[in-house]
MARVEXPA-308866 format. One line per 8 residues: number of its first residue (from 1); their letters; for each residue x, y, z of N, C-alpha, C. Coordinates in Angstrom, 3 decimals. Atoms other than C-alpha are relative to their C-alpha. Example, Ala and Ser with C-alpha at 12.3 -4.5 7.8 and 13.67 -1.06 7.14 Angstrom:
1 = AS = 0.890 -1.190 0.000 12.300 -4.500 7.800 0.900 1.200 0.000 | -0.820 -1.190 -0.060 13.670 -1.060 7.140 -0.770 1.090 0.730 .
REM end
This chain:
1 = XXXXXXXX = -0.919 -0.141 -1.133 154.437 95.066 105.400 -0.181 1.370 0.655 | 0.030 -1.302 -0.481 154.022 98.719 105.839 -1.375 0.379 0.664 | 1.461 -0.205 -1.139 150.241 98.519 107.192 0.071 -0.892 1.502 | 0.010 0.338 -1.458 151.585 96.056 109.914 0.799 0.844 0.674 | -0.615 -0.759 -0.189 154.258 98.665 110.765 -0.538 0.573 0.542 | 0.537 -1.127 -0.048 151.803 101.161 110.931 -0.968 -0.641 1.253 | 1.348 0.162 -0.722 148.898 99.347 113.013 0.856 -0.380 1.581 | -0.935 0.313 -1.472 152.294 98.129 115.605 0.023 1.549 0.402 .
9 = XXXXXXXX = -0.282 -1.182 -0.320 153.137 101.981 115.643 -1.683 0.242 0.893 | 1.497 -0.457 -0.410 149.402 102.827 116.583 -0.501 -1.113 1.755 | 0.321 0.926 -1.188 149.218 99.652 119.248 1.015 0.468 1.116 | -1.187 -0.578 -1.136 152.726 101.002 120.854 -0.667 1.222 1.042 | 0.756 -0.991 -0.634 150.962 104.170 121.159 -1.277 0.366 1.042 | 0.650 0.463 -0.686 148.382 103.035 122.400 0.363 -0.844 1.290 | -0.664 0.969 -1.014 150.038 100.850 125.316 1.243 1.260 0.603 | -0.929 -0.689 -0.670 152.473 103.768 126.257 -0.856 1.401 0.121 .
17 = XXXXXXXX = 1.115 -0.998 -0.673 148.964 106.103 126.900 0.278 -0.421 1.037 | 0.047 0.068 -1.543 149.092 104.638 130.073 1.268 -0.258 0.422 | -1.212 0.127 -0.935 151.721 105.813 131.847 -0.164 -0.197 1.506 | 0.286 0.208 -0.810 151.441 104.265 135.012 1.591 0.342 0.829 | -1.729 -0.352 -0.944 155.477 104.781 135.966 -0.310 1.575 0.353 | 0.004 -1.162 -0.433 154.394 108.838 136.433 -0.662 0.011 0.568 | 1.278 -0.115 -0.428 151.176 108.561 138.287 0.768 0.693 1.713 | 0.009 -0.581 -1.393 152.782 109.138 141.502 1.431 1.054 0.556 .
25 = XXXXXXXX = -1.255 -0.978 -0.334 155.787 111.132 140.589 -0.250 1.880 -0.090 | 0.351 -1.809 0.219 155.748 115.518 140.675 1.723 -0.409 -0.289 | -1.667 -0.263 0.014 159.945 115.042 140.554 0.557 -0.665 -1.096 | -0.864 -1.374 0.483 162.011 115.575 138.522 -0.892 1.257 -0.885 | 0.473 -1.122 0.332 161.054 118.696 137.147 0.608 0.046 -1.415 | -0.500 0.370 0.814 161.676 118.716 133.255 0.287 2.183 -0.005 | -0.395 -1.495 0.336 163.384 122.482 132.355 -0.117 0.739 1.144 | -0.137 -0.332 -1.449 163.410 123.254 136.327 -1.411 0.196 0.333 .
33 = XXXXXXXX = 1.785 -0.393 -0.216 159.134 123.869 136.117 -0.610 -0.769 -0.283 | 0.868 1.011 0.387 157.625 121.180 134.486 -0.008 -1.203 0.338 | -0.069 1.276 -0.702 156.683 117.945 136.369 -0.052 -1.235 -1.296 | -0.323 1.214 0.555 157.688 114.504 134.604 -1.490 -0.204 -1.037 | 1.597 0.481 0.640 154.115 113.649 133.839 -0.472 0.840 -1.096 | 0.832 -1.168 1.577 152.868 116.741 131.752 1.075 0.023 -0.848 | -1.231 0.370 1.089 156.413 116.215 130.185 -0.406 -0.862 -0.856 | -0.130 1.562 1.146 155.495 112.785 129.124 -1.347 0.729 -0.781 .
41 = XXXXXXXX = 1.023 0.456 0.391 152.031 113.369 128.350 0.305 1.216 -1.812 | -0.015 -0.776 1.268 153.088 116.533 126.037 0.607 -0.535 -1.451 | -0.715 0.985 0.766 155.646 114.154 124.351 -0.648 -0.499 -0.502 | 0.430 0.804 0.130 153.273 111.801 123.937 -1.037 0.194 -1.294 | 0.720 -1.255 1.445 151.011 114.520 121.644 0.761 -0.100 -0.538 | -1.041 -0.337 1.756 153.589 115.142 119.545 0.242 -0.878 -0.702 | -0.548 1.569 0.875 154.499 111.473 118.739 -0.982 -0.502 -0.506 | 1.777 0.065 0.805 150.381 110.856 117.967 -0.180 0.818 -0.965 .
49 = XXXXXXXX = 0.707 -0.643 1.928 149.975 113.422 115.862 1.310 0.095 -1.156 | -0.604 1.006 0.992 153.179 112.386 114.146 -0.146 -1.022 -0.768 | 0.739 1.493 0.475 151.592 108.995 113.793 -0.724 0.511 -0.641 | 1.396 0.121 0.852 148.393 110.422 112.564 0.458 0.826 -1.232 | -0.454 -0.263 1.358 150.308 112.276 109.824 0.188 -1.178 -1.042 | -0.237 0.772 0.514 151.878 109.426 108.960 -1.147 -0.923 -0.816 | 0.969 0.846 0.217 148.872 107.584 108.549 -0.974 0.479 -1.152 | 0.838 -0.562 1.340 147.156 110.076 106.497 0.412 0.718 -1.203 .
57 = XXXXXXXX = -0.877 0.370 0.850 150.043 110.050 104.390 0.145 -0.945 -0.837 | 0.015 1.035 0.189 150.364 106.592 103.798 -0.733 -1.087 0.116 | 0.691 0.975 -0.119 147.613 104.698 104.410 -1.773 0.315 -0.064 | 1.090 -0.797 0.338 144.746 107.160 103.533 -0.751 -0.991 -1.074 | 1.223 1.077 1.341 141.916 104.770 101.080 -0.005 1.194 -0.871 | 0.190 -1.097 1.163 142.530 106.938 97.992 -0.870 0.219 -0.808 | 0.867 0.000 1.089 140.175 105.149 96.291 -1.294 0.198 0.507 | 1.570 -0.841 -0.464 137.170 106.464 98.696 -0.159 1.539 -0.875 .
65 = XXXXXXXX = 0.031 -0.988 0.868 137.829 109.696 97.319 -0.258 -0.132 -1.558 | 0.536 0.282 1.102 138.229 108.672 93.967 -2.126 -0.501 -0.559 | 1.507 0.537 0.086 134.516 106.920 94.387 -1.058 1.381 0.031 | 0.918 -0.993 -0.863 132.950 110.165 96.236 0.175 1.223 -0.960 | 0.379 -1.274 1.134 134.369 112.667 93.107 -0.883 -0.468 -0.618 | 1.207 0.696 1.500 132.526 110.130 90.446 -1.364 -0.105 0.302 | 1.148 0.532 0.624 129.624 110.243 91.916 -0.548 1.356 -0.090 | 0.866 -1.076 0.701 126.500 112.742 90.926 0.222 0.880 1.478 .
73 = XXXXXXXX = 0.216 -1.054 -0.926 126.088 115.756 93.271 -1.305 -0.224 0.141 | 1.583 -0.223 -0.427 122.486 115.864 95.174 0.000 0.639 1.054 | 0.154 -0.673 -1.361 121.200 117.657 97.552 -0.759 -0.817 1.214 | 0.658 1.231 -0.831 120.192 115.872 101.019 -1.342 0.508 0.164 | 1.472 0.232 -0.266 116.475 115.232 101.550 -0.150 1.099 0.795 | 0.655 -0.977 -0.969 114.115 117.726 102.803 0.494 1.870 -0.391 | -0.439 -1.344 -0.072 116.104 121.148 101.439 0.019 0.561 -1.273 | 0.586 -0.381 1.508 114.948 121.047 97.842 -1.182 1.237 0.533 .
81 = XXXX = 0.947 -0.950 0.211 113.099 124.613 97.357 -0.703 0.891 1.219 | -0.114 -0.342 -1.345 113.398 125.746 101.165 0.923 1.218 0.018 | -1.321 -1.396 -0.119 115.870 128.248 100.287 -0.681 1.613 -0.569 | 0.346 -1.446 0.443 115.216 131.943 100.058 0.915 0.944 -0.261 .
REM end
């Protein structure tokens, strides 16, 4: 239940990127200087990378990690004995 939660949260977000209700507004002014739009869009940051906490909180594959400590250490191709 909690990964459909999560993938609705992520589709909302996705579907309220496009704000098409600000496109043609400058008015109201949010804090007497800031136009509607860079209001929303700043909002809109904050509530994403909320989400993406969330996500890498709760829905992080633990067991990739687990896989990627167990295995051997190597070095990638080509940098064996190149070092000075």
């Amino acid at each position: 239940m909690r990964n459909w939660l999560l993938a609705a949260a992520v589709g909302a977000l996705y579907l309220l990127h496009q704000d098409f209700w600000f496109w043609d507004a400058a008015r109201p002014l949010v804090f007497g200087f800031l136009p509607i739009g860079l209001f929303y869009h700043g909002a809109y940051s904050l509530a994403v990378a909320g989400l993406m906490w969330v996500l890498v909180r709760y829905a992080w594959p633990t067991h990739l990690e687990a896989d990627a400590e167990s295995a051997p250490a190597s070095e990638p191709p080509g940098e064996a004995g190149e070092r000075s």
